[in-house]
C-alpha positions in Angstrom: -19.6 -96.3 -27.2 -22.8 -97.1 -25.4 -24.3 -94.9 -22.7 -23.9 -97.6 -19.6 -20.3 -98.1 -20.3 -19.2 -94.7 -20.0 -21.0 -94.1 -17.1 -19.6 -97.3 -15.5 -15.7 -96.4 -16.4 -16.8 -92.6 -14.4 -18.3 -94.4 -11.8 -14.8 -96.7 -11.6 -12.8 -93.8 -11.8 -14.6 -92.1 -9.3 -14.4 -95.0 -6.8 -10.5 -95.5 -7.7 -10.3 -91.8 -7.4 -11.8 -91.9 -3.7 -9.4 -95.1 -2.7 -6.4 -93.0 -3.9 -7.1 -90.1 -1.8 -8.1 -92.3 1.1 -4.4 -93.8 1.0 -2.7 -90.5 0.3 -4.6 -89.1 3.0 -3.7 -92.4 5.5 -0.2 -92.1 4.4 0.5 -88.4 4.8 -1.7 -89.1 8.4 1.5 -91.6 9.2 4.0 -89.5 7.5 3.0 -86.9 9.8 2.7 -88.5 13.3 5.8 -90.6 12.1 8.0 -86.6 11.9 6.1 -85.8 15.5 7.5 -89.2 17.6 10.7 -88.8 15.7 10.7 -85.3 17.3 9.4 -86.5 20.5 12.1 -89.3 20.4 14.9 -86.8 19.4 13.9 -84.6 22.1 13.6 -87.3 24.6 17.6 -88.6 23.8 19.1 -84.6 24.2 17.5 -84.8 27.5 19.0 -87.5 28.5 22.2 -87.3 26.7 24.3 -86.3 29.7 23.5 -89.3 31.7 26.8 -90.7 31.3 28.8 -87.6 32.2 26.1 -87.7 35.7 27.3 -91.1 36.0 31.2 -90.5 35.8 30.6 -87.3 38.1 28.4 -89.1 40.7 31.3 -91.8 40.6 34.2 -89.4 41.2 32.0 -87.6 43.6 32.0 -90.8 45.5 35.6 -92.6 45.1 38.5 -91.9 46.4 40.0 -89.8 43.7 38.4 -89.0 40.9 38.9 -85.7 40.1 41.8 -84.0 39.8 43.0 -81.6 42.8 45.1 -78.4 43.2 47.7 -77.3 45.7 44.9 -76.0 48.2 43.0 -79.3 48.2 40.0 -78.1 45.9 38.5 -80.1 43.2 38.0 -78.8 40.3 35.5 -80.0 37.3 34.3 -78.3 33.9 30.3 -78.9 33.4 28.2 -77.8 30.9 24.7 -77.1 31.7 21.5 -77.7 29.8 22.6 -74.6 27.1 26.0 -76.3 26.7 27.6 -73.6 28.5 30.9 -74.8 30.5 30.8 -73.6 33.6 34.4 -74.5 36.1 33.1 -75.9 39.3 35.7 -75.5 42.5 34.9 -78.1 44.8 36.2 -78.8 49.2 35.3 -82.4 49.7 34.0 -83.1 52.8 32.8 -86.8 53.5 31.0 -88.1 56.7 30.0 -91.5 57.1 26.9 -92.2 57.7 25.5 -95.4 59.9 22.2 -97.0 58.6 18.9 -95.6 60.5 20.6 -92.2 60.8 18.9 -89.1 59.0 21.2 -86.6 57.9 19.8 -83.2 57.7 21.0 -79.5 55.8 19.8 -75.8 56.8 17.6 -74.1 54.0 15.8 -70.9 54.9 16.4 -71.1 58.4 14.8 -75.0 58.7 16.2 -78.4 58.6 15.7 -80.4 55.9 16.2 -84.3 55.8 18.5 -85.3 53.2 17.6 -87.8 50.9 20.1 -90.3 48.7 20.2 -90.0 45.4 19.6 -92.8 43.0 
């Protein structure tokens, strides 16, 4: 074989071999931030996966019977908090209507705070 075509099938294979890394270099560079957002995204539904059971608790909070009650008048509701521990909740209910314009206020460390509505 003459000199100037082995040296131009290196120089080809060389330049093929550069492309090939490039690309497995760009792919494992997607492959890679591709695992990180589907953490991120995995991460982001757990913390929002008790949004329907904050839903259904705001809306028995709020109705007229939603939750179920014992002899004493307590209402009573199993939660689990953000290590999936249950935890039994005993609650009085207590509602006061409240006319538009007026602030309703609560006690915390001796001062009044203003309440605010939740949303």
């Amino acid at each position: 074989m003459p000199e100037w075509f082995e040296m131009s099938v290196v120089v080809a294979f060389a330049i093929a071999a550069v492309f090939f890394f490039a690309k497995y270099r760009e792919t494992a560079t997607a492959l890679h931030e591709s695992e990180r957002m589907k953490k991120r995204l995995s991460n982001d539904l757990n913390r929002y996966r008790d949004m329907p059971r904050l839903r259904a608790l705001r809306d028995a909070m709020v109705s007229a019977d939603g939750l179920p009650v014992d002899d004493d008048g307590r209402e009573h509701l199993l939660l689990r908090d953000g290590d999936l521990q249950l935890h039994h909740i005993t609650l009085r209910r207590q509602c006061n209507a409240v006319s538009e314009g007026d602030v309703v206020t609560y006690t915390s460390n001796g001062e009044e705070v203003p309440l605010e509505e939740l949303e």
